[in-house]
C-alpha positions, 0 to 999 in steps of 0.5 A: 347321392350329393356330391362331397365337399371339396375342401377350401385350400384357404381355410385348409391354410388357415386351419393349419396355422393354428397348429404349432411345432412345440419345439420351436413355437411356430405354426407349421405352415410359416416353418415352411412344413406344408409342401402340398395341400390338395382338395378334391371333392371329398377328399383332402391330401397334405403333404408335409415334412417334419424338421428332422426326420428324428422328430419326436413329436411328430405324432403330437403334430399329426394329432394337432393337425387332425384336431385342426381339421376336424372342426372344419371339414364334415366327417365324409371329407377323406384326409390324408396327410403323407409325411415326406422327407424330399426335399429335406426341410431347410430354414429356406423353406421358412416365411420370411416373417419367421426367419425374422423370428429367429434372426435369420436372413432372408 
């Protein structure tokens, strides 16, 4: 038997880029979202937090982030994606180029 994939954090990155927060029209990872990204062979583990613990879409995001993924790992590659709520999210927590988006200061 071979030994799993291990998934690139790189392209783990850049998958998840492409997934959008609806609410504010931004990617997941610039929001500042994504605490954790963790690959082992054959296993992927994020650890992510929503905005608010409230969300309403958080359901839609962790779909989105699935269909993301999918594409880019073989189906013997185990995800898991753990929604975490400490530390609370902050718009500190944004890239730089996204608090620019809002007009907020670095």
């Amino acid at each position: 038997m071979s030994t799993p994939p291990t998934p690139d954090p790189d392209a783990i990155r850049h998958a998840l880029r492409q997934v959008m927060d609806p609410e504010v029209g931004m990617n997941i990872v610039d929001l500042g979202l994504i605490y954790r990204i963790d690959c082992e062979p054959g296993k992927l583990y994020i650890e992510m937090t929503m905005t608010s613990p409230a969300c309403p879409l958080a359901d839609l995001i962790l779909d989105n982030i699935d269909a993301a993924l999918d594409p880019l790992l073989p189906p013997e590659v185990d995800i898991r994606v753990e929604l975490v709520w400490d530390p609370p999210w902050t718009p500190a927590m944004m890239a730089g180029e996204a608090r620019d988006h809002f007009g907020w200061k670095r």
